[in-house]
DSSP file (Angstrom, degrees, kcal/mol; ACC not computed):
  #  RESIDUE AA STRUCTURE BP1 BP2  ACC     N-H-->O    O-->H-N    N-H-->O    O-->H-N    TCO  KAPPA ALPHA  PHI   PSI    X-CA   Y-CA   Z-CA
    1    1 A X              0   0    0      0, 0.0     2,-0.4     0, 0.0    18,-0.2   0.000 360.0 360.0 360.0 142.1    4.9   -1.8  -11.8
    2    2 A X  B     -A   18   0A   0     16,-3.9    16,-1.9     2,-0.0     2,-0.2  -0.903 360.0-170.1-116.3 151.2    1.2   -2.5  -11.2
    3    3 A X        -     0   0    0     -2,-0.4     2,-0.4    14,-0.2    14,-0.2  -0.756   4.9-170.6-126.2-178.5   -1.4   -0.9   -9.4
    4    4 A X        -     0   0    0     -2,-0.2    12,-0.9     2,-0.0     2,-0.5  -0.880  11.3-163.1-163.5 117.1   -5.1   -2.0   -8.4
    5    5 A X  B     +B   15   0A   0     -2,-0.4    10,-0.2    10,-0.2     2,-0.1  -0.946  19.6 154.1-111.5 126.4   -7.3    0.6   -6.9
    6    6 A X        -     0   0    0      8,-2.9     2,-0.3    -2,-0.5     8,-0.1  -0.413  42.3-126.8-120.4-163.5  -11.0   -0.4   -4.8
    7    7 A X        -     0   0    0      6,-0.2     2,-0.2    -2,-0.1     6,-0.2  -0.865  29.9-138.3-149.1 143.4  -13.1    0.5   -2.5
    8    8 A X    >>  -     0   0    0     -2,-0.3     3,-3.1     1,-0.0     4,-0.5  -0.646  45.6 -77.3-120.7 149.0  -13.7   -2.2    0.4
    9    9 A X  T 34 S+     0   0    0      1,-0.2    -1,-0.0    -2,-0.2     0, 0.0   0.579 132.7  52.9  -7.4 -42.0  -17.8   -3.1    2.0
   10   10 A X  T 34 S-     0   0    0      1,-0.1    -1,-0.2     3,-0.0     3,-0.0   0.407 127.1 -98.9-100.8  -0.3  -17.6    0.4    4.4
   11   11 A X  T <4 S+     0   0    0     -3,-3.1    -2,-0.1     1,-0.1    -1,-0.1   0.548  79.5 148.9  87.4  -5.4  -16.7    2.8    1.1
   12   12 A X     <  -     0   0    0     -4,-0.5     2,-0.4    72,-0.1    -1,-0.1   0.250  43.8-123.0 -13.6 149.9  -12.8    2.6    2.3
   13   13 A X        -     0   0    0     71,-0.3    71,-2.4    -6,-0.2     2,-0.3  -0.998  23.1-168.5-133.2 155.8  -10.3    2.7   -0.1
   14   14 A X  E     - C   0  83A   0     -2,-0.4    -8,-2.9    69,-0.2     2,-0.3  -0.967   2.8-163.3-115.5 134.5   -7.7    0.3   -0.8
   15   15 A X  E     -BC   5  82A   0     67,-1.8     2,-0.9    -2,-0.3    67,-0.6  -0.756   1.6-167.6-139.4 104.7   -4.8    0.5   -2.8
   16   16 A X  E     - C   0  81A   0    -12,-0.9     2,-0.5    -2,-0.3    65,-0.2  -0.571   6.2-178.6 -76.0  96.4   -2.5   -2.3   -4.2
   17   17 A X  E     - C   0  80A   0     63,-2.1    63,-6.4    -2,-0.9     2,-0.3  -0.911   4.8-171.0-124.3 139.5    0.8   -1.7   -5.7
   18   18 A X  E     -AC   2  79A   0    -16,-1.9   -16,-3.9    -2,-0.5     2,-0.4  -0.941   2.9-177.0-120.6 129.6    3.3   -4.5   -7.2
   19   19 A X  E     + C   0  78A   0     59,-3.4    59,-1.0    -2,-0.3     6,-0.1  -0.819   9.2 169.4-130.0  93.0    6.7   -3.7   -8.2
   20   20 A X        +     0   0    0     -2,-0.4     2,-0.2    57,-0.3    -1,-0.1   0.108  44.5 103.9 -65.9  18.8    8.3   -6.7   -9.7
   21   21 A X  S    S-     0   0    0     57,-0.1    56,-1.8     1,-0.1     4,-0.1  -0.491  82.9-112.7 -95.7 175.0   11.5   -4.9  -11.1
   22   22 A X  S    S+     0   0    0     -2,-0.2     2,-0.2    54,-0.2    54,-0.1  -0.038  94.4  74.7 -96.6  45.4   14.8   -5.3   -9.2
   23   23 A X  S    S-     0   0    0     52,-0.1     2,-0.4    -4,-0.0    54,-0.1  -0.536  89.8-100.2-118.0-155.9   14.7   -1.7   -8.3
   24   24 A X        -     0   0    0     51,-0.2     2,-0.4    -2,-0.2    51,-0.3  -0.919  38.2-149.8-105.7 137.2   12.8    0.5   -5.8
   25   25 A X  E     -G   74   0B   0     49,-0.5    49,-1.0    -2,-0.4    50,-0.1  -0.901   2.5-141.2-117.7 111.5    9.8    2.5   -7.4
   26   26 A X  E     -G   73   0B   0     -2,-0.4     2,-0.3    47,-0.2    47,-0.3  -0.003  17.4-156.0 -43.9 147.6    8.6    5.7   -6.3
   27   27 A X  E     +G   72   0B   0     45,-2.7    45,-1.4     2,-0.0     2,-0.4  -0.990  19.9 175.4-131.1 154.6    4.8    6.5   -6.2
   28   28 A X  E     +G   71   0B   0     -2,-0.3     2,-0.3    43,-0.2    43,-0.1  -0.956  19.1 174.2-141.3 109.8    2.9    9.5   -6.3
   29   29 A X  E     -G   70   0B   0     41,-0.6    41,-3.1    -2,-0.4     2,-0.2  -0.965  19.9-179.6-132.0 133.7   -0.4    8.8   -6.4
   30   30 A X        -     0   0    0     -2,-0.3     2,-0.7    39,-0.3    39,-0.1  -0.879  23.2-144.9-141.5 103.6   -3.6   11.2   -6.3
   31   31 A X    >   -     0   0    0     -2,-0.2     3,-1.7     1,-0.1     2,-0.1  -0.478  14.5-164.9 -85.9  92.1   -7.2    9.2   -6.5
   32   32 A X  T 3  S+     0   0    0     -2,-0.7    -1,-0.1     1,-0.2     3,-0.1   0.088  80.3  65.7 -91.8  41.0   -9.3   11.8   -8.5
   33   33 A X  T 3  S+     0   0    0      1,-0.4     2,-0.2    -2,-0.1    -1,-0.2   0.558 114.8   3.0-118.8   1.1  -12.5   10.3   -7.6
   34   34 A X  S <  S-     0   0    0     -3,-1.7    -1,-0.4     0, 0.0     2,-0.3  -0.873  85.2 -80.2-159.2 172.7  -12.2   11.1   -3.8
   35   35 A X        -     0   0    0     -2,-0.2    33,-0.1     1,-0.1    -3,-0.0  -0.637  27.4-164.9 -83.7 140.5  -10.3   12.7   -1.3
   36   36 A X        +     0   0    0     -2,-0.3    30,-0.3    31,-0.2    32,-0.1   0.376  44.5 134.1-102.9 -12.9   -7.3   10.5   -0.3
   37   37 A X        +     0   0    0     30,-0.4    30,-0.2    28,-0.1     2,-0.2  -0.206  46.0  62.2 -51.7 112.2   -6.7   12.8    3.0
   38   38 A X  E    S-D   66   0A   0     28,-1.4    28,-1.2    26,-0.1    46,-0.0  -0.556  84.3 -59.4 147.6 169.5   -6.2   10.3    6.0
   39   39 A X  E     -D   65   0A   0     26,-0.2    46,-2.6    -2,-0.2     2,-0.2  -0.326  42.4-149.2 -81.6 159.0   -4.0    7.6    7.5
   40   40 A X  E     -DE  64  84A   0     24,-1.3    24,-1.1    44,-0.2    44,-0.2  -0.782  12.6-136.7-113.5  97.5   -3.3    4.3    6.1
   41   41 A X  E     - E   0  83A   0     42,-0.9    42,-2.5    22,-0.2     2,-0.5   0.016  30.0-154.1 -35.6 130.1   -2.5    0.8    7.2
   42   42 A X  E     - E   0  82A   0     40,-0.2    18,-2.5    38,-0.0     2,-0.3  -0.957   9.6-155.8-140.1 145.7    0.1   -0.3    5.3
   43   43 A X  E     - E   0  81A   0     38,-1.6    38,-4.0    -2,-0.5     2,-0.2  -0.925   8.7-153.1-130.7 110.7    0.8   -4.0    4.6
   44   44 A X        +     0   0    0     -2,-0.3    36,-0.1    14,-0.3     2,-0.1  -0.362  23.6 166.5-106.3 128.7    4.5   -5.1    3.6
   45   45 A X        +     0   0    0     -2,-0.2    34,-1.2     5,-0.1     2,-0.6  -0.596  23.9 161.6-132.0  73.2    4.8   -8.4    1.3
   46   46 A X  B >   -F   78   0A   0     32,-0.2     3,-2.3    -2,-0.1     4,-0.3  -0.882  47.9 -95.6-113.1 133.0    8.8   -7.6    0.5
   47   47 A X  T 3  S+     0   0    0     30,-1.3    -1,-0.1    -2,-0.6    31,-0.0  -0.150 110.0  12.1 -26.8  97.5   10.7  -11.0   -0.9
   48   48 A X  T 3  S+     0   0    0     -2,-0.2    -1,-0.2     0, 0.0    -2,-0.0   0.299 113.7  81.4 108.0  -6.0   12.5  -12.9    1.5
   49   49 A X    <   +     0   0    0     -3,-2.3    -2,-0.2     2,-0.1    -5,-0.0   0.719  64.2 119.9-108.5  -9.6   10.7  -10.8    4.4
   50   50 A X  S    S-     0   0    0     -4,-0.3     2,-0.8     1,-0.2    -5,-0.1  -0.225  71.1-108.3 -65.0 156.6    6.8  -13.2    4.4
   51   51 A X        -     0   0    0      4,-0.1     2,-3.4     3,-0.0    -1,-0.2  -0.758  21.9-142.4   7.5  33.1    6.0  -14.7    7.5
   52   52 A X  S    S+     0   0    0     -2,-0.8     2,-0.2     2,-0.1    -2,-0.1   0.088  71.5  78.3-106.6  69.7    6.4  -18.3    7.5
   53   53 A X  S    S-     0   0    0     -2,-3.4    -2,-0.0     2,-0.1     0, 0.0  -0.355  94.0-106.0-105.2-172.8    3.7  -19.3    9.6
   54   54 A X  S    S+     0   0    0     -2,-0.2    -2,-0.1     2,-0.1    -3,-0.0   0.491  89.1 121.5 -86.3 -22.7   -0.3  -19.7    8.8
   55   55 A X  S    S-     0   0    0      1,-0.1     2,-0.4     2,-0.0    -4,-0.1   0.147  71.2-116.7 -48.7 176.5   -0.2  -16.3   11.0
   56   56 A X        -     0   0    0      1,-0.1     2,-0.4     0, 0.0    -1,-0.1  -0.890  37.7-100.1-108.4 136.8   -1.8  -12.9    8.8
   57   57 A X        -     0   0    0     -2,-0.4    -1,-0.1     1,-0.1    -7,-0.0  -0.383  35.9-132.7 -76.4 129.1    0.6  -10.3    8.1
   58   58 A X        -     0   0    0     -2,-0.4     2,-0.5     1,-0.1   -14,-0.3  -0.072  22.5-116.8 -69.8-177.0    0.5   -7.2   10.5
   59   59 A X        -     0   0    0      1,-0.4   -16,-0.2   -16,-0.1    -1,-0.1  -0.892  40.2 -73.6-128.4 153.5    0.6   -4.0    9.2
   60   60 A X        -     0   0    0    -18,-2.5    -1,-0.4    -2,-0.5     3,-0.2   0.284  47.3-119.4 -26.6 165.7    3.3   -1.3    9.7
   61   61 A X  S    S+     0   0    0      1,-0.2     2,-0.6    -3,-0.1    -1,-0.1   0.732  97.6  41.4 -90.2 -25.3    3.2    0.3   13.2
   62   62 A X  S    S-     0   0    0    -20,-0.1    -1,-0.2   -22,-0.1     3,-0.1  -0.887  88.3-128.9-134.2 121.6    2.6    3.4   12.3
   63   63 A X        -     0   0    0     -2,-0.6     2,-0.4    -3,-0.2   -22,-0.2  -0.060  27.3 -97.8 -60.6 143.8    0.2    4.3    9.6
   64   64 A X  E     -D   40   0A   0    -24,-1.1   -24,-1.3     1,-0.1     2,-0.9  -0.303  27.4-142.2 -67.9 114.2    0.6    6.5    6.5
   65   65 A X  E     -D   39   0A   0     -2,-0.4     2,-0.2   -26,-0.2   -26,-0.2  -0.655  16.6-164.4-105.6 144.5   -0.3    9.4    6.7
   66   66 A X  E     +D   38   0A   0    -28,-1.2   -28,-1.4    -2,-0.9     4,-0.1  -0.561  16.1 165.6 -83.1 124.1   -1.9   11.0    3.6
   67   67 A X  S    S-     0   0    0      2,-0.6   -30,-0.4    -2,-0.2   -31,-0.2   0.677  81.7 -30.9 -76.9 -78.6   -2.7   14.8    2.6
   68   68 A X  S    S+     0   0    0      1,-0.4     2,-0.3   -32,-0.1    -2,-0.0   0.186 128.2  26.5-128.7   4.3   -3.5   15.4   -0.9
   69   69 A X  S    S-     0   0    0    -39,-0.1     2,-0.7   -33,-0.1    -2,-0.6  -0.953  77.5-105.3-169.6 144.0   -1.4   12.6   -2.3
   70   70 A X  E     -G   29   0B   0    -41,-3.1   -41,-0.6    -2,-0.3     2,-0.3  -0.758  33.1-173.0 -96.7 101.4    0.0    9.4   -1.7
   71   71 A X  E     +G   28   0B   0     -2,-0.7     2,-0.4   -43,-0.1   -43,-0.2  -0.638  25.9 121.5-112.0 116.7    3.7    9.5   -1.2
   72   72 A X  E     -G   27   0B   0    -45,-1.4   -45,-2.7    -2,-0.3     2,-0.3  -0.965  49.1-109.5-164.8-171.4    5.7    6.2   -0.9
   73   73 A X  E     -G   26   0B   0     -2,-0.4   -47,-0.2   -47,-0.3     2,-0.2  -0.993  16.0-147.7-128.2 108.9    8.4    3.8   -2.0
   74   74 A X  E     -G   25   0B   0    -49,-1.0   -49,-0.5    -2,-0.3     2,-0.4  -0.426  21.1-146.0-136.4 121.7    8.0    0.5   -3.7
   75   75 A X        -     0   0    0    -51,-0.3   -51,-0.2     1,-0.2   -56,-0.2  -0.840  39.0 -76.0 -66.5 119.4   10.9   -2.0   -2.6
   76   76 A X  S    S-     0   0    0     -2,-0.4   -29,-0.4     1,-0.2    -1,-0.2   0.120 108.7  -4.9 -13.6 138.6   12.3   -4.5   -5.2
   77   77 A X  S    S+     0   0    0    -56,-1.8   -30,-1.3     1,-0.1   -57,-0.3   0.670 107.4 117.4  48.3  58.9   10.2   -7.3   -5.9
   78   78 A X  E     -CF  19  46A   0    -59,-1.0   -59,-3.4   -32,-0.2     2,-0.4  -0.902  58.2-112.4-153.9 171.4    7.6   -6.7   -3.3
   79   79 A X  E     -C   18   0A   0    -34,-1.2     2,-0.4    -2,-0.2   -61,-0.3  -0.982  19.9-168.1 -94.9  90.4    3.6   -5.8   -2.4
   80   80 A X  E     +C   17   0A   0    -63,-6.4   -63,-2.1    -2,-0.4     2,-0.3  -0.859   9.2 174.1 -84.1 117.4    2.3   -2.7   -1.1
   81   81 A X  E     +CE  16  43A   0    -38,-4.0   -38,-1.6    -2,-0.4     2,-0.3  -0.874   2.5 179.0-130.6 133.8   -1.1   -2.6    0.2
   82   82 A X  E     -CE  15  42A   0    -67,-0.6   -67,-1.8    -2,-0.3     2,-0.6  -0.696   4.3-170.5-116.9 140.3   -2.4    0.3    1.8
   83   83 A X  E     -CE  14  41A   0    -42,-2.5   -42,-0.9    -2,-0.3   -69,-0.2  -0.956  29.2-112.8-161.9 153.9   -6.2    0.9    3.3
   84   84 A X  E       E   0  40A   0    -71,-2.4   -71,-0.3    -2,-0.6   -44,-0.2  -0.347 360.0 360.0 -85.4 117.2   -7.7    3.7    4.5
   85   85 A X              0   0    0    -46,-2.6   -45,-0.1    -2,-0.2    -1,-0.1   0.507 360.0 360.0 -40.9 360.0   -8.7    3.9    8.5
C-alpha cells in the first residue's frame, strides 16, 4: 500500500492512498502536523468500477467524516483520495 499526503492552493489537505494488493486494506491514519477534524470528499478509482467517458469522477455522496483520525477501507486494487471541505 502507498500513501501521498499534501496540502492543496487554500491550505486543504489531501490524502492519496493506493492499495495494489488483491486484498482490502484498513487505514488508520492521524496527520500529526494538523488537525484532521472535518468532512472529506472522497474519490473512488476501484478496478473495473472507472467511468468510461472523458466525464471527471464524482465523489462519494456523502462525505467522510473525520474526528481525530482517519478511519477507512482500501478495496483491492483501487485509489482512494480524500480532501478536506
Amino acid at each position: 500500500m502507498q500513501e501521498l499526503l499534501f496540502r492543496n492552493t487554500n491550505g486543504k489537505w489531501v490524502y492519496v492512498f493506493a492499495n495494489g494488493m488483491d486484498q482490502e486494506k484498513a487505514i488508520s491514519l492521524i496527520n500529526q502536523h494538523t488537525q484532521t477534524k472535518g468532512n472529506y470528499q472522497v474519490y473512488r478509482y476501484i478496478k473495473d468500477g472507472l467511468p468510461t467517458t472523458d466525464q471527471m469522477l464524482a465523489p462519494d455522496a456523502q462525505p467522510l467524516k473525520v474526528n481525530d483520525k482517519i478511519l477507512c477501507l482500501l478495496p483491492a486494487h483501487s485509489v482512494i483520495v480524500l480532501k478536506q471541505e
